[in-house]
N, C-alpha and C positions, 0 to 999 in steps of 0.2 A: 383782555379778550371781550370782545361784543356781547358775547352771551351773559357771560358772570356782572357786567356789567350793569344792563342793560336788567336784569335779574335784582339785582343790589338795589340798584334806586329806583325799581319800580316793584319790587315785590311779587305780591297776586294781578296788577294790572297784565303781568304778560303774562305769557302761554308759550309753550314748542312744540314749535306747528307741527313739526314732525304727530304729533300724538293725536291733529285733527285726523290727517291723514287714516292713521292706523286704528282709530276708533272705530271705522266704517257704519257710521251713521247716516249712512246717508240721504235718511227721509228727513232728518232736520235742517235747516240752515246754518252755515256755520257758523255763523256769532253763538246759538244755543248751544252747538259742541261744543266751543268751546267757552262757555260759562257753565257748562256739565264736569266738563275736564275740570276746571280751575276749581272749582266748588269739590270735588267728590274723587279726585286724582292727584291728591297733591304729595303722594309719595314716589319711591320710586321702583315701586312694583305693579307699575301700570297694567297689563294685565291683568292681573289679578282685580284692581281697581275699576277697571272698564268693565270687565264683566259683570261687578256689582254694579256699575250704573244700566250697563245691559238690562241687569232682573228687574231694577225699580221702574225701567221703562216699560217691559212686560208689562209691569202690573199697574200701571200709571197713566201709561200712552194710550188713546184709546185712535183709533185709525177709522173711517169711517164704516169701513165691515164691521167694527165690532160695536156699534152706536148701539144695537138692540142687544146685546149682552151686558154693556156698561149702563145700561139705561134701566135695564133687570135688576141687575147688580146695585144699582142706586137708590131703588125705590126700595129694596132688601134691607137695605144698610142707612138711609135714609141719610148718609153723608158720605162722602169719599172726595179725594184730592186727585186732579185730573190733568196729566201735560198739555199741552197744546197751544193754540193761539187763540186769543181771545179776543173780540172788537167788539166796540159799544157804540151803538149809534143812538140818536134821538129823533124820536116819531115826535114831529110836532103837531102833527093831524092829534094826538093820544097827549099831548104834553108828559112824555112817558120815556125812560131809558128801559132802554133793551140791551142785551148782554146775549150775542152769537157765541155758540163754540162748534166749529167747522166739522170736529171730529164727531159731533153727535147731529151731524144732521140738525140741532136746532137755535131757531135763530131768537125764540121767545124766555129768555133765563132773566129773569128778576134781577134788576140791579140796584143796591143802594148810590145813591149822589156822592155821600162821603167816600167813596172808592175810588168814582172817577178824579174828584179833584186832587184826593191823595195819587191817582195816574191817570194825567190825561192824558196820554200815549195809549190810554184805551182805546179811546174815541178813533183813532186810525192802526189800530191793534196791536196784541203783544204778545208775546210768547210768555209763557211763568206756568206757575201753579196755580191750575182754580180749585178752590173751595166751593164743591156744591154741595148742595143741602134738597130733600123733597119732600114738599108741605104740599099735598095735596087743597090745603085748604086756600090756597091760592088761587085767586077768582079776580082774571078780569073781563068783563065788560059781561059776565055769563058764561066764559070760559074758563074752564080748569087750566091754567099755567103753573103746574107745582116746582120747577126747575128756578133757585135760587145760586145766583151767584154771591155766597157771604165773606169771602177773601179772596187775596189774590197774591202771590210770589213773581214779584216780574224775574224773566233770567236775563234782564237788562243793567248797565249799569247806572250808579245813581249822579247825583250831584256831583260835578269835578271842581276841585280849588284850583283855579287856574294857577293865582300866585306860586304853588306846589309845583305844579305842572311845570311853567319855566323855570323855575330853580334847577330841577330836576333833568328839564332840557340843557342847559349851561353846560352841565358835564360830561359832554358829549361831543364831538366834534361834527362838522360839518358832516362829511364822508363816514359816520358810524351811524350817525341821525338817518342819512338815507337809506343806508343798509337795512338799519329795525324798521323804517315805514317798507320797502322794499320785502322784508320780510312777511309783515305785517299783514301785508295780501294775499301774503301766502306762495311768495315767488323768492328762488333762491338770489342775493345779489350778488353772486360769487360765479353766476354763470352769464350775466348780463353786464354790458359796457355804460361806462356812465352815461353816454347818451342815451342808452335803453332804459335806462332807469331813471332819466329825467321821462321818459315819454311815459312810464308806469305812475310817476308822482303828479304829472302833468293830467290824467285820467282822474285824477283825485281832487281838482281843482274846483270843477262844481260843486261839487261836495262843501268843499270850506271855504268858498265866495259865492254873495249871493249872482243868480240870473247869470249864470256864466254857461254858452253855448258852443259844444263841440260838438265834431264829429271825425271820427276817426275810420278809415278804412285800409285792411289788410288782408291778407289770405290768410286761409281757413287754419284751427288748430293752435294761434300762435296767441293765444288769451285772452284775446277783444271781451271778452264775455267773462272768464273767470276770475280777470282785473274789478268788474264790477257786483260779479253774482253775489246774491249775499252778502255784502261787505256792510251795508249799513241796513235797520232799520228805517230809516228815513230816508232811503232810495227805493222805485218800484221802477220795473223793470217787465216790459212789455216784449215776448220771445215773439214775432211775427204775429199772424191773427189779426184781425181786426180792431181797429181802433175808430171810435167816434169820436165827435164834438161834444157830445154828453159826457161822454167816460174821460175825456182828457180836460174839459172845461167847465160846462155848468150845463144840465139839465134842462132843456128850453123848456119841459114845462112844468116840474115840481123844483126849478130852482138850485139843486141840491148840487153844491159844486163839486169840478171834478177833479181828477187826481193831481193837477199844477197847483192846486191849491192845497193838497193835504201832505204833501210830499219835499224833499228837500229837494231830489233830483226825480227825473223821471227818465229812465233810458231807455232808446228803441233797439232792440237788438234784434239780428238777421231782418235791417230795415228793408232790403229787397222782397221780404217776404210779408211785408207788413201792407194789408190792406184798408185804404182809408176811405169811410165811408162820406159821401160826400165832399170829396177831395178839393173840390173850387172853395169852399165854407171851411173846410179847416186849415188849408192854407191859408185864408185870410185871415182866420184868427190869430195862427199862430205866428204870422206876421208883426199884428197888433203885439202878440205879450209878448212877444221875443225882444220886443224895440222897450215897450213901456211897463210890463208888468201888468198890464191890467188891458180887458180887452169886454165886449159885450156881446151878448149871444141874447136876442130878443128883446123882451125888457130886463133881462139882468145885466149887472154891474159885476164883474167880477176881480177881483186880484190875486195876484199869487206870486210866489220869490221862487218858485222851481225852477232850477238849470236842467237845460235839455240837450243831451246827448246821442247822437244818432252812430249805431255801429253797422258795419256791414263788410260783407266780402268785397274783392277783389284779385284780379289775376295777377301776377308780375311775371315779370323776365328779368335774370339775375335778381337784384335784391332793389330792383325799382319798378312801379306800376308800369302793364304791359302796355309795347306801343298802340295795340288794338284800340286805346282810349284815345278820342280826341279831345276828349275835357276826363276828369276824374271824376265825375257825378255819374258819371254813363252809370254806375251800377245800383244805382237811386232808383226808388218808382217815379215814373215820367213827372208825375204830378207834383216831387218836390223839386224837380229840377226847376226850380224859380232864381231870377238871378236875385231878387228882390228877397226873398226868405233867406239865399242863401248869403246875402250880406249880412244879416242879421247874424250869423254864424260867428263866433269871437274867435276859434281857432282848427284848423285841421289837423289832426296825428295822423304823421307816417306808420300808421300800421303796420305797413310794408318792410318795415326796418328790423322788425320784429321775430324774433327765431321760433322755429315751433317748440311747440310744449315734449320735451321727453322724462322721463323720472328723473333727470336732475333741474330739473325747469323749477318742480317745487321746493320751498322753505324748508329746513330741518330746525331749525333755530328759532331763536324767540323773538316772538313780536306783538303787540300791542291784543288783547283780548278784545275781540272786536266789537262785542257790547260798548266797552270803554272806548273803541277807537273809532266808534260811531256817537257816541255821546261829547266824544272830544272834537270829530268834525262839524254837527251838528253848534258846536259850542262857538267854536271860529269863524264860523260862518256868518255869527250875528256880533261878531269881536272887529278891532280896530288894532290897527298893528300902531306902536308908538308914536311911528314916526313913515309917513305915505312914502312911499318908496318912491313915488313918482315926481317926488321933491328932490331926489338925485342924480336924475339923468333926464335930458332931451330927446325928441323923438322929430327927423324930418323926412319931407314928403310923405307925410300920414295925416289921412284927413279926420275928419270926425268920429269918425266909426271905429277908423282904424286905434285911433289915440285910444278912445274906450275900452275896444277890445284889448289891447295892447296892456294897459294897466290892470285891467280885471285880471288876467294868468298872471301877472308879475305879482302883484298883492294874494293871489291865492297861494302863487308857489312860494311868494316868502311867510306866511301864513303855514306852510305845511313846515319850512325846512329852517324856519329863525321868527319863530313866535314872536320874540324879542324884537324884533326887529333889525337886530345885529348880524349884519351881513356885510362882508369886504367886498370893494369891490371887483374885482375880480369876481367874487363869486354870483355879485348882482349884475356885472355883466352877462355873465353867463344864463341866468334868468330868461333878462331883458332879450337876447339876442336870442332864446328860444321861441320867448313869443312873440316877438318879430316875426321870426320865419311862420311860425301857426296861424298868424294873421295874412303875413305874404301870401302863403299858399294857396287862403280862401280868394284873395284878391287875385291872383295867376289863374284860376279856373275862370273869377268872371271875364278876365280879360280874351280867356281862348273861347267861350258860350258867346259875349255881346261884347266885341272888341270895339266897336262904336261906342257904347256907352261904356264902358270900363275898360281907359286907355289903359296898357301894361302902365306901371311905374315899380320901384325899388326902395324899399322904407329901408333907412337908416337911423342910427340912436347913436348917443354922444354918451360917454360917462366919464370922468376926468376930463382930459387930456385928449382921449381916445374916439373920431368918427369911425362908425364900422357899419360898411353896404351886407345887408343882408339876402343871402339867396338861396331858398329849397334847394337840395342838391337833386331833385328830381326836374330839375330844369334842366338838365343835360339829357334828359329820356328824350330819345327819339320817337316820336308820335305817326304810329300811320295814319298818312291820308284817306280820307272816305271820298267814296264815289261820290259823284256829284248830285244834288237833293231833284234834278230832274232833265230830263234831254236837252242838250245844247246842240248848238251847230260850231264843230272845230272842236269839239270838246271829248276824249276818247281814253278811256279806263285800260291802261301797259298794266305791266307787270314785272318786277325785277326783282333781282334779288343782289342784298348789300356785301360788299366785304368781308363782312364778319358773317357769312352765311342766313342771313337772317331779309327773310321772304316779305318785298311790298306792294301796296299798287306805285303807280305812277302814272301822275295825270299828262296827259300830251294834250297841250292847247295850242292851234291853227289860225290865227286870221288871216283872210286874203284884203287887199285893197290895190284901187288902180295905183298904177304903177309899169315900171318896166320887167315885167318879169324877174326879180329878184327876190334871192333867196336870202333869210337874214335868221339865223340862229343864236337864239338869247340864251342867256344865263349860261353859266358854267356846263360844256361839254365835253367831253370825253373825246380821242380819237376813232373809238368802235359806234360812238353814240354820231358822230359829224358823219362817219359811213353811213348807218343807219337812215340819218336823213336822207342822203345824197342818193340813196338806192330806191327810198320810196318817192322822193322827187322824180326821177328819170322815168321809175316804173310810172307813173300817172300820167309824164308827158308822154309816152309811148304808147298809152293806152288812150288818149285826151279822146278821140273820136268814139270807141266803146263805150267811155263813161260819159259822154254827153258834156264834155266842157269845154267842146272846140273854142263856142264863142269866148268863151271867157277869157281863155289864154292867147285868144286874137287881139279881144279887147286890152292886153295886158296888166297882168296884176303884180304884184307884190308878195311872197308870203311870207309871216315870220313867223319860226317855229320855237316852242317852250317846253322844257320839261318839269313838270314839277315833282320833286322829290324828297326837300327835305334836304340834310346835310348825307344823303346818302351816295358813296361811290358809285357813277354811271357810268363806265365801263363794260362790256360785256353785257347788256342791256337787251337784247334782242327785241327792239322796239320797232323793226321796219315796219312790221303791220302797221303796229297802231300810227305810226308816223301815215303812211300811205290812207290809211280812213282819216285821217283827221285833214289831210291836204284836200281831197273829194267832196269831204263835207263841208272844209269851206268855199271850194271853187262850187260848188252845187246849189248850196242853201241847205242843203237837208240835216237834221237830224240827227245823233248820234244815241244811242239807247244808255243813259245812264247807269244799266245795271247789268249789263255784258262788257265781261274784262277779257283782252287780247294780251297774247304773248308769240312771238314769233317771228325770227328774221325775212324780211322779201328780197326775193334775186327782181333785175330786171323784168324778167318774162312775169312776175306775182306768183312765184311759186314760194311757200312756205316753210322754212327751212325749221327741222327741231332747235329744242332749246336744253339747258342744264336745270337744277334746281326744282325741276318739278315742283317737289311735296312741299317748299317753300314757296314760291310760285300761288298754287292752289289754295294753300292758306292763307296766304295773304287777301286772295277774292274774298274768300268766304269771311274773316273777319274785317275788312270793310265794307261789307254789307251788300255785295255782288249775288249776283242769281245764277246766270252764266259765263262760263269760259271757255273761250274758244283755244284750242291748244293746235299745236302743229301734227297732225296725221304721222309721222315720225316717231313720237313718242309715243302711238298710244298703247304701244306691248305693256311700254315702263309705268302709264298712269296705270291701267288697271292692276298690277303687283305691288300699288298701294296700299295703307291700311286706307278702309273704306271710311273711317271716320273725317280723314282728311277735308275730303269731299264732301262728309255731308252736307247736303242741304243745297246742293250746286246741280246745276244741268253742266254735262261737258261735251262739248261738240268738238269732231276732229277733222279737222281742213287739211286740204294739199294745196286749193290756190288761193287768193286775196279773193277772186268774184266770189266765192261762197262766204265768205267771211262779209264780202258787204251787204248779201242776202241775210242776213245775220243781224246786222247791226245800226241800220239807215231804220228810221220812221219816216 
């Protein structure tokens, strides 16, 4: 069994997680719980146990209400041992360490040198036990500093023997090894499928390879955030709010570098909520380090090995991002939608694939204490697997970037799941052919943003024997089409709905050209859709002298009519309208309003016949980004017995004949 296991040859390393859960600590991080637990819980009357760690935090923790009572209390006792986090920086204005602790409000505590170098995880902070001490006769510069830090208990853990380490990995098999790192983050693996649990180990990558850049997006609840929260010390994790070019880089004017620098990872979480000061200046940068490591901000020089991972929501329909998206960045703030940043990007996670979180979502079992399994990725991070994995398989139709990014997840994920380097292949296929697709997918978004510059292509890998074409399985999501970016002429925003009940636009494009009055209908249509034309043809010639196009149709033209829609069923379409304005505006010259969508069949006479589908219909404007819809006078008892959220944000106008409709929609 995993547990007894996994217990046997690692001793105090692990933990059951079950016990983080039930400690309900919640104001610390969980590496501290559970280096509380494993330190001071190691029987099996936990209960009993936690409560006594409960008292020692009472009387130990101090929280920042109670700074002026522990601050009393100190000067009283003139020494006392204090939980909390502790960070030391260096005033080089003072050639001076200083020693913060968060919970007393103060940032000026005396530090000896021989501490920090005994932990320099100071210097970017720790949790443990401080030792203070108060000597009022502590004077600097003229001021009374009596607050000494004279020890310190990191609740981190220490030095790993790696040698140890893999031995110890070896007795494990492939599929048990995943489970305990699976576990490990505190997520059950007994309720996720092995591909959910490569995407869970795949999130760990930056962590233990350096400068490796994701970004993962899924709907809300499904663990984007608690995959990473707290897991390591040497990951910071920025929850929306504001972000600079100082706080992320370096300090344009005292120098002081920023968090890509002090950090192993740096994660943006609820990145749609994240505001960036100076957005044209920090994409630039992080342009620069995302490619090179090193980047410049004024006259500084700066470097850093921080992987950067961007999380965020998104919608889906069934269990693939919803068609509403016409690229998959749409839920970015505008300013990172760069195609150029986002090449820089080595892999995407389908987030989307992901279940939400319910109480069996988490771990009960044991997995790696995460002091230790932060000190362990921290450790691989800066390690060399025996043998480059990238020495065993081929990679074609992948360019430069793609090769790089490609290798960088493969060496992290064998890194995570064969230290050793011992991996079959079979199992390095199965890697390799993940980050394949992580890379494809970044490549699939630029190709649908700047299809000019980023023609589609299809990366494939070789291992043995074996070529294999790799393809996101969300390349089957049907994508709605968006209104068009501004008025054309011939150009006219339908509206349909698909087969499978599921509400679109649909663009109808018109040109006219001399000719013999011929009608020529392109692309794949339907028997209800060839009516549809035919009725709004006749209805325009019947009408040619009201709408002022005698000349034209004297002169004789041509028309040829398009639907675009996507691989969606056109049947049942009731597109006469829109067919009929897009015939007028090309025989006219005029105008079509790009952001008024039409729905409705035309008899001869331009009378406007109702339609099905409503509330699909109506949603569909509204998520391609439509203002107006004009619906058939027919239904309008049925729209307003809608939920009103349908509609928000829409003007609805209700027509009986086509001339109202082109009062409507002509510029």
């Amino acid at each position: 069994m995993l547990q007894h296991k996994a217990r046997e040859a690692f001793d105090r390393l692990v933990v059951e997680k079950k016990r983080t859960r039930l400690s309900d600590l919640k104001e610390f991080p969980r590496y501290v719980i559970e280096y509380l637990i494993n330190q001071f819980c190691p029987g099996v009357n936990f209960e009993a146990e936690i409560a006594d760690v409960r008292r020692k935090l009472a009387k130990n923790y101090a929280s920042p209400a109670d700074a002026p009572r522990i601050l009393h209390e100190l000067k009283q006792k003139r020494s006392m041992d204090l939980i909390g986090r502790v960070e030391v920086r260096l005033e080089t204005s003072e050639d001076k360490y200083w020693a913060s602790l968060a919970a007393l409000n103060e940032r000026n505590i005396h530090v000896d040198e021989k501490l920090i170098n005994r932990y320099p995880r100071l210097m970017g902070g720790m949790w443990g036990i401080a030792e203070l001490s108060y000597d009022e006769a502590q004077v600097w510069k003229g001021r009374v500093t009596p607050l000494v830090l004279t020890d310190f208990t990191p609740f981190q853990h220490g030095r790993i023997d790696i040698e140890d380490f893999l031995q110890k990995r070896s007795l494990f098999t492939r599929d048990e090894w995943l489970d305990l790192l699976i576990n490990t983050v505190g997520l059950n693996p007994d309720v996720h499928t092995l591909r959910q649990k490569l995407i869970i180990v795949l999130r760990l990558v930056p962590m233990a390879e350096r400068m490796v850049h994701l970004i993962e997006l899924g709907p809300r609840e499904t663990g984007k955030s608690y995959g990473y929260k707290n897991l390591s010390y040497y990951s910071y994790m920025l929850s929306g709010g504001r972000a600079t070019p100082a706080a992320l880089f370096v300090h344009g004017g005292t120098g002081k570098p920023g968090l890509v620098t002090q950090f192993d990872t740096l994660i943006f979480d609820e990145i749609a909520h994240t505001e960036f000061k100076d957005p044209t200046a920090t994409v630039s940068i992080f342009k620069d380090y995302m490619e090179y490591g090193n980047f410049s901000l004024g006259r500084f020089q700066v470097k850093g090995e921080a992987s950067v991972i961007f999380i965020g929501n998104i919608d889906i329909l069934g269990n693939l991002p919803h068609e509403k998206y016409e690229h998959l960045l749409e839920p970015l703030p505008e300013e990172l939608v760069d195609t150029a940043l986002f090449e820089r990007i080595h892999g995407f996670l389908p987030g989307w694939e992901m279940p939400k979180l319910t109480d069996s979502s988490f771990a009960d079992g044991y997995g790696f204490t995460l002091d230790y399994f932060a000190e362990l990725l921290h450790l691989l991070r800066g390690s060399l697997l025996p043998v480059d994995p990238a020495s065993r398989y081929k990679l074609y139709n992948a360019k430069g970037r793609d090769v790089e990014a490609i290798h960088k997840i493969v060496r992290g994920l064998m890194k995570l799941l064969h230290p050793d380097g011992r991996a079959t292949d079979q199992e390095l296929a199965g890697y390799i052919a993940f980050a394949v697709e992580a890379r494809q997918r970044v490549k699939d978004q630029l190709s649908v943003i700047a299809p000019g510059e980023y023609p589609q292509y299809s990366m494939e890998y070789e291992i043995g024997k074996d070529r294999v074409a790799v393809a996101p399985p969300e390349r089957a999501r049907r994508r709605l089409l968006r209104i068009p970016a501004e008025p054309q002429i011939g150009v006219v925003v339908g509206l349909s709905v698909a087969g499978d009940n599921i509400g679109t636009i649909q663009l109808i494009e018109v040109i006219a050209q001399k000719g013999h009055n011929a009608l020529n209908r392109l692309g794949s249509m339907g028997k209800a859709m060839k009516e549809s034309v035919k009725a709004a043809y006749e209805f325009v010639a019947h009408r040619r002298k009201s709408l002022n196009i005698v000349s034209e149709l004297k002169g004789g033209y041509d028309l040829s009519v398009l639907a675009l829609q996507g691989d969606i069923h056109k049947e049942g379409s009731s597109a006469g309208l829109a067919f009929a304005i897009g015939i007028v505006s090309a025989l006219t010259h005029r105008k079509v309003r790009n952001d008024v969508a039409v729905t409705g069949e035309i008899t001869l006479h331009g009378n406007i016949l109702g339609v099905t589908g409503l509330a699909q219909r109506i949603a569909a404007a509204r998520d391609s980004g439509a203002r107006v819809v004009l619906l058939p006078r027919e239904n309008e008892r049925e729209v307003k017995e809608l939920p009103a959220d349908i509609s928000r944000g829409l003007r609805l106008i209700f027509i009986e004949k086509a001339d109202e409709a082109f009062l409507e929609v002509f510029i």
